[in-house]
Every structure is written in C-alpha cells, then in structure tokens.
Backbone as CSV, one residue per row, in Angstrom:
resi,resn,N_x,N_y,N_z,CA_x,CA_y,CA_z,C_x,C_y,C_z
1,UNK,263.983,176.400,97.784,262.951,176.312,98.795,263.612,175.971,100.128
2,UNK,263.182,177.024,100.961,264.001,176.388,102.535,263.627,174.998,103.225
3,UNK,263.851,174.804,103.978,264.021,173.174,104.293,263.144,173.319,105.134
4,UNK,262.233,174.126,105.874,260.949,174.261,106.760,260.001,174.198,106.077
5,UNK,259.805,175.154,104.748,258.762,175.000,104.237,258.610,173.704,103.395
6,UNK,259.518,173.054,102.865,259.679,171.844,102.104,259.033,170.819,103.304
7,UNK,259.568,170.710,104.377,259.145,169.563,105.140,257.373,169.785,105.746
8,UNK,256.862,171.437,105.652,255.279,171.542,105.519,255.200,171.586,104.239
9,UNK,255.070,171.076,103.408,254.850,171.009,101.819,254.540,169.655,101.845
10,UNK,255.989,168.573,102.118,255.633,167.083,102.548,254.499,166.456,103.242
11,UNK,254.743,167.581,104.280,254.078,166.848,105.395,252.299,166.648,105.163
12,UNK,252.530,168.056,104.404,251.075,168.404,104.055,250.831,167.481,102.764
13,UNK,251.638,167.036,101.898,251.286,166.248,100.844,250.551,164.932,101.665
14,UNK,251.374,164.095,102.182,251.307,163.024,103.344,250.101,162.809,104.044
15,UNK,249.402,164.062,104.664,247.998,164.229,105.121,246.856,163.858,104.413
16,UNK,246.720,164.855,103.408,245.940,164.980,102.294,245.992,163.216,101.698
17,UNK,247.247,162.475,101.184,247.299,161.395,100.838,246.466,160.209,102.126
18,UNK,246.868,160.762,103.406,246.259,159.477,104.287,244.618,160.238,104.195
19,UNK,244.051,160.726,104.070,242.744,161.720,104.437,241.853,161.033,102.802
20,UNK,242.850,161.347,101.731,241.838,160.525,99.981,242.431,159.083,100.213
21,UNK,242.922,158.463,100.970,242.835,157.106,101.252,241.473,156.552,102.207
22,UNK,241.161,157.250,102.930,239.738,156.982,103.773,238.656,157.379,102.687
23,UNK,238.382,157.846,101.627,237.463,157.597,101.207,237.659,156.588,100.191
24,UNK,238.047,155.392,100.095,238.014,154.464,99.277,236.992,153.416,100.243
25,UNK,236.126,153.221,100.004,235.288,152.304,100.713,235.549,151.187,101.028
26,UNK,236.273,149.815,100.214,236.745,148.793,100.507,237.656,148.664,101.752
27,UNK,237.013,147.615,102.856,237.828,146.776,103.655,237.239,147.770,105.304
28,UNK,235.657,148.334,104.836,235.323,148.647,105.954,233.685,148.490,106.609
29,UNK,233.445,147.775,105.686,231.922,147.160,105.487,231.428,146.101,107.065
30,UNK,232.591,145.339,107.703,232.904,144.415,108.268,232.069,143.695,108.261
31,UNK,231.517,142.936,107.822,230.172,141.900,107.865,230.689,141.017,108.755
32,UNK,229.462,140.267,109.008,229.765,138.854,109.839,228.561,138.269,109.745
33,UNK,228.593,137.557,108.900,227.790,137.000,108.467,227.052,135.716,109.231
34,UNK,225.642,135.162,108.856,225.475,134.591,110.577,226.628,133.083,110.580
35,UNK,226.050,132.595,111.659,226.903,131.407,111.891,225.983,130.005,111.862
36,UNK,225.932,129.653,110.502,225.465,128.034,110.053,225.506,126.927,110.635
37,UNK,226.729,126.531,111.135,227.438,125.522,111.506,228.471,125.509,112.376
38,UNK,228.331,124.961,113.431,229.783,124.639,114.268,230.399,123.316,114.269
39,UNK,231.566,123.147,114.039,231.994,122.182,114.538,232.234,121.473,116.216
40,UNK,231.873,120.041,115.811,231.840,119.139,116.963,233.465,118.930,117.687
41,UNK,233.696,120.471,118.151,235.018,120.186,118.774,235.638,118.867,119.450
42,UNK,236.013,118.817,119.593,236.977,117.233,120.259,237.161,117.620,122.383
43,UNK,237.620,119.145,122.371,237.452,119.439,123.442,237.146,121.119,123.833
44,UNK,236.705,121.372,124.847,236.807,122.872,124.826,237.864,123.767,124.225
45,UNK,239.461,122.856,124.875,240.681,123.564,124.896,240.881,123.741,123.479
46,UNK,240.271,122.760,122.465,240.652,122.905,121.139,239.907,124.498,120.375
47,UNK,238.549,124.447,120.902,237.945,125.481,120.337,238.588,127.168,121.023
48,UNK,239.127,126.775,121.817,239.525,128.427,122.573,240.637,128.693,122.398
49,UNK,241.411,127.308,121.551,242.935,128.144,120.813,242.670,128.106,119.569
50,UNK,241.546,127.857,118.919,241.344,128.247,117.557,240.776,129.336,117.870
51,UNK,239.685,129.933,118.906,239.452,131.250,118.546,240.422,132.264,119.027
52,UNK,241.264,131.752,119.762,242.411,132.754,119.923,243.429,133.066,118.336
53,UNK,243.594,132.287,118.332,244.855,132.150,116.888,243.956,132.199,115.936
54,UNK,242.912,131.742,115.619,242.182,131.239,114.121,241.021,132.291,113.687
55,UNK,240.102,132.063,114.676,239.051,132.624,113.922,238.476,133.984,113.434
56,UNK,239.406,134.761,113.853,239.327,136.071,113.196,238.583,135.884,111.796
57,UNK,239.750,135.016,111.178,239.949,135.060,109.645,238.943,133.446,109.344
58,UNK,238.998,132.778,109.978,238.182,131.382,109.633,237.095,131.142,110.328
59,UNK,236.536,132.145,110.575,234.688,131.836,111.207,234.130,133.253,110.797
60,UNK,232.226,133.345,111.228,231.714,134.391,110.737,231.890,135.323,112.043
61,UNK,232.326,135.203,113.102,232.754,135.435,114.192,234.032,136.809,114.482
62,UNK,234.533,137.648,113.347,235.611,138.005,113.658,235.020,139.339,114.576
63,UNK,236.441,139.652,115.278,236.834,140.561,115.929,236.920,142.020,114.699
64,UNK,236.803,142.894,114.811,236.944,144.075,114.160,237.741,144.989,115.082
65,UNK,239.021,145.348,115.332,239.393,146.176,116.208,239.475,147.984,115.305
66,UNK,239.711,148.764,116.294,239.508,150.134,116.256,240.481,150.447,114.143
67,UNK,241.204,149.560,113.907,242.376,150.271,113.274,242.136,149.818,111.882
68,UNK,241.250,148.705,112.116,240.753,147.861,111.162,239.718,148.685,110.082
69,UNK,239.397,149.804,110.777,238.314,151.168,110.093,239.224,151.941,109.351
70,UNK,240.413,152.353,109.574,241.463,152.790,108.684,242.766,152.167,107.427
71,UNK,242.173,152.632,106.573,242.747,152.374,104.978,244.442,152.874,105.153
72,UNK,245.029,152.522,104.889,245.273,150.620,104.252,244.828,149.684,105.100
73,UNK,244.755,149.824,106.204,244.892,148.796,107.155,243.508,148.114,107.038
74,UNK,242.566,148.511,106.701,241.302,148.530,106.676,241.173,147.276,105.217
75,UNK,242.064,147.394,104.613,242.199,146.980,103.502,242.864,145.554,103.369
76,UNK,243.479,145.700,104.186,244.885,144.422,104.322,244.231,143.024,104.783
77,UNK,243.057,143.658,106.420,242.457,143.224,107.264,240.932,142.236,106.318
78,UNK,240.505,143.641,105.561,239.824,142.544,105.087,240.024,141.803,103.704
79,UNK,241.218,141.762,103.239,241.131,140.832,102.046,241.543,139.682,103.051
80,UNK,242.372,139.638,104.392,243.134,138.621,105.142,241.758,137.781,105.540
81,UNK,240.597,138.113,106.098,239.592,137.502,106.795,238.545,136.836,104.999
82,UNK,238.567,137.992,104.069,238.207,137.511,103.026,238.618,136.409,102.549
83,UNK,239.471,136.058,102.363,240.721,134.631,101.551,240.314,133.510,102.926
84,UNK,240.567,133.989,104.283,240.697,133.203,105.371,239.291,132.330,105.107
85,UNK,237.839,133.235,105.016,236.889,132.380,105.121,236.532,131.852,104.021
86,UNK,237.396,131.726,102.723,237.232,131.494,101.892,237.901,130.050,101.733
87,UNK,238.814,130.247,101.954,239.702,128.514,102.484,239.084,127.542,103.490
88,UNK,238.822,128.233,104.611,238.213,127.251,105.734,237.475,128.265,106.840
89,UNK,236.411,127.737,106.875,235.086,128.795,108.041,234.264,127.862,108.418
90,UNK,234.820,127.754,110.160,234.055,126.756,110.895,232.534,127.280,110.967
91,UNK,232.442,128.393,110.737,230.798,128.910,110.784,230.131,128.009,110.221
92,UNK,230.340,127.941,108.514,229.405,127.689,107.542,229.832,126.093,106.934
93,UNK,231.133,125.543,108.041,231.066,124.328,107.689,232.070,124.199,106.152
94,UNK,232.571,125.626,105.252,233.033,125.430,104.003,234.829,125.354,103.808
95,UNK,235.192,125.054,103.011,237.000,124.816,102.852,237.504,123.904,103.450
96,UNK,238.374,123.598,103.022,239.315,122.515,103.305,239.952,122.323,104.749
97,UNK,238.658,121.446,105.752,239.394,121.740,107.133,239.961,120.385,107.371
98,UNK,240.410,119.901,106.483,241.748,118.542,106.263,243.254,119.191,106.459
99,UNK,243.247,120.202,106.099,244.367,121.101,105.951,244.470,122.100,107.067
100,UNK,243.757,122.174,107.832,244.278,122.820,108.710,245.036,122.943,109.611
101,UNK,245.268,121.740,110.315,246.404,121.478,111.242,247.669,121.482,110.175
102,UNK,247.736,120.752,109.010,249.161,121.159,108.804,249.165,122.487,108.102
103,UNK,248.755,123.089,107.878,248.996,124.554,108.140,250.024,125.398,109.171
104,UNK,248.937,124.584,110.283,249.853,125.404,111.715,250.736,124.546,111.591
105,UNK,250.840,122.752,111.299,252.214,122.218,111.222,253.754,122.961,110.778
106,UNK,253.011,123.666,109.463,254.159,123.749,108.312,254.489,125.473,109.047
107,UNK,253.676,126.301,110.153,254.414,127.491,110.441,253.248,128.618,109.383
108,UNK,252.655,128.247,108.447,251.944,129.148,107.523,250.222,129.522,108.155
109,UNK,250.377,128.976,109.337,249.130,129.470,110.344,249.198,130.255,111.511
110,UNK,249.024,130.667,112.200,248.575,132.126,111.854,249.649,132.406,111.362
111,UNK,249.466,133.793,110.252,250.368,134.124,109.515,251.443,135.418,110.559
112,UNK,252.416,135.663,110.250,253.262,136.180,111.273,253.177,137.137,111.553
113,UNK,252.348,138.523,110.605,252.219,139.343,111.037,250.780,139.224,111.780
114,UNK,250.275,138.213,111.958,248.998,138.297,112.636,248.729,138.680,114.297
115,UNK,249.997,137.563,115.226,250.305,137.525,116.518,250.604,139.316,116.976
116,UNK,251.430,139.943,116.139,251.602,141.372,116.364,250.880,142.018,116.990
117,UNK,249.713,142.179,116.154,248.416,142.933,116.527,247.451,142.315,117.319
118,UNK,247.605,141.091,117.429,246.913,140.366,118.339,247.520,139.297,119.207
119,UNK,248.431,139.460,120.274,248.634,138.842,121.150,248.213,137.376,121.564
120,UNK,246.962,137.443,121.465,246.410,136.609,122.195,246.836,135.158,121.413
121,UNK,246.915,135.291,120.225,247.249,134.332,119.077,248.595,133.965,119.116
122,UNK,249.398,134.477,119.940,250.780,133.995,119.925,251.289,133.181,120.816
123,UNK,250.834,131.569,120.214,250.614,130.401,120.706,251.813,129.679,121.253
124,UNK,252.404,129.257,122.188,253.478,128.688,122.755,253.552,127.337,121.967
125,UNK,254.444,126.939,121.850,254.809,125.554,120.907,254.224,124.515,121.473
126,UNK,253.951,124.372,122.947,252.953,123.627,123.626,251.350,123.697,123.145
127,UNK,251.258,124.700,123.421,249.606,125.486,122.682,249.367,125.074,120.814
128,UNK,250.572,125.172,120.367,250.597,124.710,118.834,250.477,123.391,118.691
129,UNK,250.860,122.734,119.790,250.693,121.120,119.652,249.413,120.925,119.375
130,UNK,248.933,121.458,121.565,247.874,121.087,121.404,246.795,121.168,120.181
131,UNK,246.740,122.327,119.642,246.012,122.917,118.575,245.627,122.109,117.238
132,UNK,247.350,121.902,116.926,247.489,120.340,115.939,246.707,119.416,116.375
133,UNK,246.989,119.011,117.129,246.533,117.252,117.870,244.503,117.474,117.977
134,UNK,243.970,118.784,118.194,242.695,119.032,118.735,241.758,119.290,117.027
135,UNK,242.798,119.786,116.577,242.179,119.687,115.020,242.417,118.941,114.265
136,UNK,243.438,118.000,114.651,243.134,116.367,113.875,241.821,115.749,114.563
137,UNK,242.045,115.522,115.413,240.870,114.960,116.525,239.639,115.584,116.237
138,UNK,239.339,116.926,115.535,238.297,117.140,115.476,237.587,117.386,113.896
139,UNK,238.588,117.582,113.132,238.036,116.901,111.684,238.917,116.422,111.024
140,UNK,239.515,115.044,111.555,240.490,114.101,110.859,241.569,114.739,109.825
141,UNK,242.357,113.475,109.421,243.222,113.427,109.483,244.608,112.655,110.246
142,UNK,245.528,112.661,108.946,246.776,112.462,109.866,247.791,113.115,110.078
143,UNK,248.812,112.944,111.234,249.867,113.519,111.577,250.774,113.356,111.011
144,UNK,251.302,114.813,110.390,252.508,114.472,109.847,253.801,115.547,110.398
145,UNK,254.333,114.948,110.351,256.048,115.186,111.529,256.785,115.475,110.469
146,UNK,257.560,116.677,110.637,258.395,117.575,109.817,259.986,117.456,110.853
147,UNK,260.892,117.660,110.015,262.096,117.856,110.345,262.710,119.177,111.080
C-alpha cells in the first residue's frame, strides 16, 4: 500500500474514531444544580480566589467552557467537577471543608492540569497564602507548615 493512501486510510480511521466518540453521552449533560448554601466568607478576597482556582469543581456554580462539549474532554471535565463536588461544595454546604486549605497546602489543589486551561486559577504563592489563611479563617482549622 503506498504511503499516501495509508496515511488517508489513518487519517480517515482517526475521524470516524473522534466523530463515534461524540456520541457517547456522558460528561455533557452539565448540570448545575441550584445553590443551597454559601459560606460565611471571612473576606471578599477569600471568596474570589476560591472562585478563581476552586469552584469550577467545588460549587454548583461551574463554568462550562466551549471544549468541555467534546468527548474525551467532555468526559475528563465532568468526572473532575463530579468527585470535586463530591468531596467539598460550598453550594450545598457538603464534604470535608476542614481539608481544604491543606489541600492547597500539600500542592494537590488545584490539580495541575487544571491552571492550563484556565489561567485564571494559576495562583501566585502570595495568592496561595492568602487562600490558605482565608479558608482557615473561614471554616476552621489549623495551620500546618510543611518543609
């Protein structure tokens, strides 16, 4: 087989594969379900770097961008916001928001491929303080200092 038609043979396999990936329905439903409960922030600044960095995935509040409609990605996006409001969702008041600052303490908040696609979340080590210090302050806890 010549090497032109092999690479439209591929290419065309490749299509067809991204084209029966859009009809799998999961991870494009986007709900947002209403919003129950807010927390009694500590200060403004605390709530506007959690919705920068956080709440995509931890409130009923998320963002849905254009790419988020396309499988896999569609897929990735929402098991990430699925698990997220499943751990901790300032909406509804549910999960473990004891744990949240050391989260961002320990580096495992926002997760790394998150800042990528969203900029806005890619918090300066100043901004991470604050963030720490605004979500102890705003549903307790203590500070704990890593090496």
């Amino acid at each position: 087989m010549p090497k032109r038609t092999l690479f439209w043979s591929v290419l065309g396999v490749i299509v067809l594969a991204a084209v029966g990936l859009q009809l799998i329905p999961y991870g494009r439903t986007h709900t947002n379900p209403p919003v129950s409960s807010e927390p009694q922030w500590d200060s403004p600044r605390t709530r506007d770097l959690f919705t920068r960095a956080c709440a995509d995935c931890h409130s009923n509040e998320t963002v849905w961008p254009w790419y988020s409609n396309i499988a896999p990605v569609s897929w990735l996006a929402q098991r990430d916001v699925d698990e997220g409001r499943e751990k901790f969702n300032i909406s509804t008041g549910s999960g473990e928001a004891d744990e949240a600052a050391e989260k961002v303490v320990e580096g495992e908040m926002p997760p790394a491929q998150y800042p990528w696609l969203h900029p806005a979340a890619n918090l300066s080590t100043s901004e991470k303080q604050e963030l720490i210090q605004g979500l102890l302050a705003t549903f307790g806890g203590e500070s704990s200092e890593r090496d």
